[in-house]
C-alpha positions in Angstrom: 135.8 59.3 122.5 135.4 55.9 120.9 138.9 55.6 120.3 139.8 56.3 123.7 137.2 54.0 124.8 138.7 51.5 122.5 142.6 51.8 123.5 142.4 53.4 127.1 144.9 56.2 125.3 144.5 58.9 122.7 147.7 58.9 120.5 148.2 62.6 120.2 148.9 63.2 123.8 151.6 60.7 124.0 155.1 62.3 125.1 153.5 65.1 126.1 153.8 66.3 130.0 149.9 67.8 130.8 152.2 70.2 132.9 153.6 71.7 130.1 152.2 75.3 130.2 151.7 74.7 125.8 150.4 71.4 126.1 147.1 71.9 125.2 148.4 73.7 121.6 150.5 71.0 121.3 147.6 68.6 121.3 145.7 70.8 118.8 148.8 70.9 116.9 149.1 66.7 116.9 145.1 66.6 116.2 145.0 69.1 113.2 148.6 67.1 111.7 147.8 63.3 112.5 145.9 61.5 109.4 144.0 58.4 110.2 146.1 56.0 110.0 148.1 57.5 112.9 144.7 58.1 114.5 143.2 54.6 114.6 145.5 51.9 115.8 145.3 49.2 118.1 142.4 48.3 118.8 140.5 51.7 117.0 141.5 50.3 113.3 138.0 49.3 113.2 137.1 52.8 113.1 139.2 53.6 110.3 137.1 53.6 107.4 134.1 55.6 109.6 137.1 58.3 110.8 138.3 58.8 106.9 134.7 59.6 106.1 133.8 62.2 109.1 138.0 63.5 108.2 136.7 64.2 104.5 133.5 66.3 105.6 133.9 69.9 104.9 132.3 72.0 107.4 129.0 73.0 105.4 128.3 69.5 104.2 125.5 67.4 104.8 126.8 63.9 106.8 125.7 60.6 105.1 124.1 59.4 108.4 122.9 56.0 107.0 126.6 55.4 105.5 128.4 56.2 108.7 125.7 54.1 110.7 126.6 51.4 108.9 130.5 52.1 109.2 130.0 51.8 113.0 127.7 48.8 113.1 130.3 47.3 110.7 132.8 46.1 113.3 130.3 44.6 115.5 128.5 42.5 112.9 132.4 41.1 112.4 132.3 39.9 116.1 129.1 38.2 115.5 127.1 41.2 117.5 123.9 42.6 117.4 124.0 47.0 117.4 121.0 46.1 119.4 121.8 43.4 121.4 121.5 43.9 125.5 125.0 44.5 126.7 126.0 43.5 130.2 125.9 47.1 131.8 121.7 47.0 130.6 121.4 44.5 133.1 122.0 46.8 136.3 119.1 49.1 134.9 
């Protein structure tokens, strides 16, 4: 989701036709193949070292929340942001 949100895209669907009868395996096929690298470009590299972590998690481990908190507060504290600084959509609230 937050790469999407990130580069309007997600790379594993590009060149595919969505009226492809297999074009949802072929997504699963680009999702369990693609590495991070080839996961987080454009505007996502920022999200690189947090993906590599959650991509190295084995399904009964226990997720370093604190780490990968910091790995997405990370990029914003670059850009001279606050994690909990008001953004301009709290304003409408």
């Amino acid at each position: 989701m937050l790469v999407y949100l990130l580069n309007s895209n997600l790379v594993f669907t590009k060149g595919l036709d969505a009226s492809q009868a297999d074009y949802f395996q072929k997504v699963g096929e680009n999702k369990l193949t693609m590495d991070v690298e080839d996961f987080c470009i454009d505007r996502a590299k920022c999200l690189k070292q947090f993906a590599a972590e959650v991509y190295k998690l084995g399904f009964d481990e226990d997720p370093q929340y604190a780490m990968l908190k910091f790995l997405l507060t990370k990029p914003l504290l670059h850009t001279d942001q606050s994690p909990d600084s008001m953004m301009d959509w709290s304003l409408f609230h």
